[in-house]
Each structure stands twice: as structure tokens, then as C-alpha cells.
C-alpha positions in Angstrom: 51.9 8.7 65.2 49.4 9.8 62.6 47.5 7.3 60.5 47.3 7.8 56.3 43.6 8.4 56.9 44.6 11.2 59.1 46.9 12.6 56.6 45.0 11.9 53.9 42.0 14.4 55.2 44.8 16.4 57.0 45.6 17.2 53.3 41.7 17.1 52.0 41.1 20.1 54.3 44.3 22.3 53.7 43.6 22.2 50.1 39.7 23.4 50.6 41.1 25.9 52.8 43.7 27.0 50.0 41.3 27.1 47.2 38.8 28.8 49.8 41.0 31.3 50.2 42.6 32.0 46.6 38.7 32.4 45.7 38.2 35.2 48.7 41.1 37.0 47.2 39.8 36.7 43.8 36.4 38.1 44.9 37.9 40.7 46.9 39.8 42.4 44.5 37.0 42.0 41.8 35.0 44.1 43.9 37.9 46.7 45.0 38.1 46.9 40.8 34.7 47.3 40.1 34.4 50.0 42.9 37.1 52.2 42.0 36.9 51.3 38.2 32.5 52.7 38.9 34.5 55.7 40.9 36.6 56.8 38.3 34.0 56.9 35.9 31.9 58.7 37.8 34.7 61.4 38.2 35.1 61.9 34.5 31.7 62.2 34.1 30.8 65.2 36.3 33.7 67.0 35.2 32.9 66.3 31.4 29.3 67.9 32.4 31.2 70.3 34.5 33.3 71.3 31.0 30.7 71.6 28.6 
């Protein structure tokens, strides 16, 4: 069977890999805001020029 050592860095590495991936999503979806938020503003301003 396993050893507690085993399941001690069994459980080190699934919670690096957790928190690796919460941060990827967090990063990911910073950038999809930050694209479509620079997007949209973009957008509103060439049709505000477009307007006046």
C-alpha cells in the first residue's frame, strides 16, 4: 500500500496543480475582459467620430 510520505506529496502536488490551475483561469479571463472590454471601446469611439 501507499506510505504517508507518498500521500503526503500525493496531496502537495494536487494542490499546486489546483491553485495552478484556478490562477490560469484567473489570467485567462482577465485577458478575454480586457480584450473585449479594449473592443468595445474602440466601437463607441469610431461611431462617436462617425456621429459628430
Amino acid at each position: 500500500m501507499f506510505e504517508f510520505q507518498q500521500f503526503i506529496a500525493f496531496l502537495i502536488g494536487l494542490t499546486i496543480l489546483t491553485m495552478g490551475f484556478w490562477l490560469m483561469f484567473f489570467l485567462v479571463s482577465f485577458v478575454f475582459y480586457w480584450a473585449f472590454g479594449g473592443a468595445a471601446d474602440l466601437i463607441k469611439e469610431k461611431k462617436a467620430k462617425r456621429d459628430a
